[in-house]
N, C-alpha and C positions, 0 to 999 in steps of 0.2 A: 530563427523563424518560428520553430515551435512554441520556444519562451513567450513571444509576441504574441502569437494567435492564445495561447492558454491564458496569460493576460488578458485580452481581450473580451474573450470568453467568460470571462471573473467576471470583467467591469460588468459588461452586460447583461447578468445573470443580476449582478446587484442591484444596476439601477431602473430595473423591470418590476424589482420590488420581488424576483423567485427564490428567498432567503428562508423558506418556513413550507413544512410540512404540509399547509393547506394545500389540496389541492392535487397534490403529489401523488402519484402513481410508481411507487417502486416494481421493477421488473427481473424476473431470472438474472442477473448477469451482472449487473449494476454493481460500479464500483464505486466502493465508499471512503477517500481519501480524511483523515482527519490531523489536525494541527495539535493534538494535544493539551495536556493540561501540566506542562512545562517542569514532567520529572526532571532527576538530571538525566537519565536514560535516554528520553526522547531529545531533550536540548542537546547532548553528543551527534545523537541520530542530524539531528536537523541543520546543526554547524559544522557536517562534513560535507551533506548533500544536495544544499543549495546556497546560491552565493543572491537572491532575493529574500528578504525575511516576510515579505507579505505573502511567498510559496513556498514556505517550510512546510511539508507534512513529515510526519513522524510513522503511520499505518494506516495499513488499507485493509479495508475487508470484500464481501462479494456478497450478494444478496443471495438469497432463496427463499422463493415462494414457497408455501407447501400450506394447502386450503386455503384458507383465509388470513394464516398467521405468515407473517414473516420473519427472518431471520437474518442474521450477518453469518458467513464460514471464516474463520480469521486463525491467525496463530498467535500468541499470546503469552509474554514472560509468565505468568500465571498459571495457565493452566494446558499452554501448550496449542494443538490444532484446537479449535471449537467450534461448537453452534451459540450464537450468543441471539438473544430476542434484538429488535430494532430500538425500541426505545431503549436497552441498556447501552446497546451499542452508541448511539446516541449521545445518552447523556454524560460518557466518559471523554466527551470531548469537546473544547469550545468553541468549535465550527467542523461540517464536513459536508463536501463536497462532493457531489454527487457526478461520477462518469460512465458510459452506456459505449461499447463496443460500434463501432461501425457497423453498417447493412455488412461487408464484405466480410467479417465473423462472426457476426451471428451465431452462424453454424456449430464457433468452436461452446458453446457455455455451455448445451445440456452435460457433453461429455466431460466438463472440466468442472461441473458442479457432484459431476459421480465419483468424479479422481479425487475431493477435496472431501468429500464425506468418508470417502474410504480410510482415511488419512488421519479421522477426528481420533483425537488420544494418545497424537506422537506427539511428542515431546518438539515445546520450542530450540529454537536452535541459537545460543544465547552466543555462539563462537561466530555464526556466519560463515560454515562450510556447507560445500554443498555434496556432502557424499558421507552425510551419517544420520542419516533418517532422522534427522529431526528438521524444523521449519521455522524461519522465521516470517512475517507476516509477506511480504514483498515477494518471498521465495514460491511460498504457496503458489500463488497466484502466476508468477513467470512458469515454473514448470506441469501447472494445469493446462493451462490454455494453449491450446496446439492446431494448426494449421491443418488440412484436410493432405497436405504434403508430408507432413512429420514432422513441419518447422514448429517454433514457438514464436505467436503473437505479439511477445515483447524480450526484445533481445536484451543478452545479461550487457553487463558494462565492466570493466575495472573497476574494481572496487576501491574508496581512501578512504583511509581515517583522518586524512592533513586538516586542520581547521582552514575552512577558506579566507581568514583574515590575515592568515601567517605561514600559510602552506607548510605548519610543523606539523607532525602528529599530536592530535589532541590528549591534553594530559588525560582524559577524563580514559581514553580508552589505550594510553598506556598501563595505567593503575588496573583499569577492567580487565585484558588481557593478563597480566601477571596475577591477578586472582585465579586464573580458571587455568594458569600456569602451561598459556598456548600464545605463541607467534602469532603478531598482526597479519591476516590476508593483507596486508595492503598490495593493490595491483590485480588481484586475485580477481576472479570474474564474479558477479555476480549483480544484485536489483537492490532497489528504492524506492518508495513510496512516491517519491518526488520526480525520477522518473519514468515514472509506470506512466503518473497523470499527466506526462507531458508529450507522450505517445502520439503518432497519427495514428494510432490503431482507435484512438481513445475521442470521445466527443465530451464536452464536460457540459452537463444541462443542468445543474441545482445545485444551488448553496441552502445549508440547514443552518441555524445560527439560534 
C-alpha cells in the first residue's frame, strides 16, 4: 500500500507540471530524496533497496533555513556530516524529490535539526554500522528524528546487500566489504533512502528535475 500511494504521489506531482523550483517554498524539515548520478556507489545502493527502478534513490538530505539562505544537512562519502547550499545540493543530482513530515511531527524537526548540526564533521560511515560515530546519509536522519515518546519517526529495517534480481549478495559490495576488511551486516538493522520516502510518517509534495 505504501508503494502505491508513494507512486501515486510521483504521477501526480508530475503531471501538475510541480517538477521545478518555481514557485517553491522549502521549509525547516523538508526531505530531500535524490536518484543520483549513477556512481557505481549509488547503483549498489539502489539494486539492494528497491525492486522499482523509477523509485531507486540513493540519499536524502534535510533542509534548513537559516535567514534567507538555505541549506541541505546530509552525510556524505566525501566529506562526511555537512552543511551543503540548495542549489549544490541540487545540482548533484538528476531529480529530487521533495518530502514534508506530517502535521502529527512536526513537532520532531526543530530538535532533530539541532542533533544533526551538532554532528556536522563526523565522519561518513562507509561500513554501515550503527555504533561508531560515524553516519551515513539515511542513518543521520532515522536517529535524529524522535517522537515526543523517545521513539524514532522512522523505523530501522534489516538491512541486505542480496541484489533484488538474484537475491545473491551483490558482487559490488562483496569486493567493497573486503576493501575496508569487515563482514557484511547483512540482516543487521538499519535505513535507506528508499525507505525513509516511502513512510506514512512522510507526505511527498515536489519533484525538482
Amino acid at each position: 500500500m505504501q508503494k502505491k500511494i508513494f507512486i501515486l504521489s510521483l504521477l501526480l506531482l508530475i503531471f501538475t507540471g510541480l517538477f521545478s523550483q518555481t514557485e517553491f517554498k522549502f521549509k525547516d524539515g523538508d526531505f530531500l530524496f535524490q536518484t543520483g548520478k549513477k556512481s557505481d556507489f549509488e547503483n549498489a545502493i539502489t539494486s539492494v533497496t528497491s525492486d522499482n527502478k523509477e523509485l531507486n534513490f540513493s540519499h536524502v538530505g534535510v533542509v534548513c533555513v537559516e535567514n534567507d539562505s538555505i541549506f541541505v544537512l546530509e552525510a556524505v562519502p566525501e566529506y562526511g556530516v555537512t552543511k551543503t547550499s540548495i542549489e549544490n545540493f541540487i545540482n548533484a543530482s538528476h531529480i529530487t524529490v521533495v518530502g514534508r513530515l506530517i502535521s502529527q511531527y512536526q513537532s520532531t524537526i526543530a530538535p532533530a535539526l539541532i542533533k544533526i548540526k551538532s554532528l556536522i564533521g563526523k565522519p561518513y560511515d562507509f561500513v554501515f554500522h550503527n555504533d561508531n560515530d560515524a553516519y551515513y546519509c539515511s542513518e543521520l536522519i532515522q536517529i535524529s528524528f524522535i517522537k515526543n515518546d523517545g521513539t524514532p519517526v522512522f523505523e530501522t529495517i534489516p538491512m541486505t546487500f542480496k541484489d533484488k534480481e538474484n537475491n545473491e549478495i551483490h558482487t559490488y559490495w562483496i569486493e567493497y566489504y573486503e576493501k575496508y576488511n569487515e563482514t557484511i551486516p547483512e540482516g543487521e538493522q538499519g535505513t535507506n533512502p528508499t525507505g525513509i520516502s516511502r513512510s506514512d510518517s512522510i507526505e511527498i509534495i515536489h519533484i525538482i528535475q
